[in-house]
Residue, then its C-alpha position, 0 to 999 in steps of 0.5 A: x477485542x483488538x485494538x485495530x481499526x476496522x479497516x485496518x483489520x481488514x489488512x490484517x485478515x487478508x489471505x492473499x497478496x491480490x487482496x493485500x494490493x487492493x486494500x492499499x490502493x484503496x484505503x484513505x492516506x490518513x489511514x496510512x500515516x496513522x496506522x504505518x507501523x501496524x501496516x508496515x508489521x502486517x506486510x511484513x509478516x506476510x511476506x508482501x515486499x511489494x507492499x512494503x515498498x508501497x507503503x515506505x514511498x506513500x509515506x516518504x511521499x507524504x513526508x517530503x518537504x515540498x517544493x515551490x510548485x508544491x510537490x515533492x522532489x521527482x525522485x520521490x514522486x518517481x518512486x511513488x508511481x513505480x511503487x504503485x505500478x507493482x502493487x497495481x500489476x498485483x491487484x489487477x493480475x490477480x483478478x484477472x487471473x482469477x477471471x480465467x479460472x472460474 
């Protein structure tokens, strides 16, 4: 029995970077703040540098103080959307890749 969410879980069961980039785009936010560091191990130990890029923007995205206009600073929204491109290219390149082979 382990003490991960089941969700998490999946994370840690991944056998690719394409799934690791998927279960990012997908999982709720409060799984991330809950649960960054146990993210953060299992990306690391895969080796998955765009995740973790990923993960550290949410997570500086989410803990920014916010603005007048109720945002983050640009520089952190901007690094947010550019992590998010990588971790998109990856999940959607990979599929597609897939896509021609079968």
């Amino acid at each position: 029995m382990t003490a991960l969410l089941p969700i998490v879980e999946e994370l840690a069961d991944a056998a690719d970077h394409h799934t690791r980039a998927q279960w990012l785009l997908a999982v709720p936010l409060t799984i991330i703040v809950r649960d960054h560091l146990t993210i953060r191990r299992l990306l690391t130990a895969a080796g998955f540098h765009e995740g973790l890029s990923y993960l550290e923007a949410e997570i500086a995205a989410l803990s920014a103080t916010r603005g007048r206009d109720g945002l983050a600073p640009i520089t952190i929204r901007t690094t947010r959307e550019y992590a998010r491109i990588g971790v998109q290219i990856i999940a959607r390149g990979c599929a597609l890749e897939g896509e021609s082979q079968a």
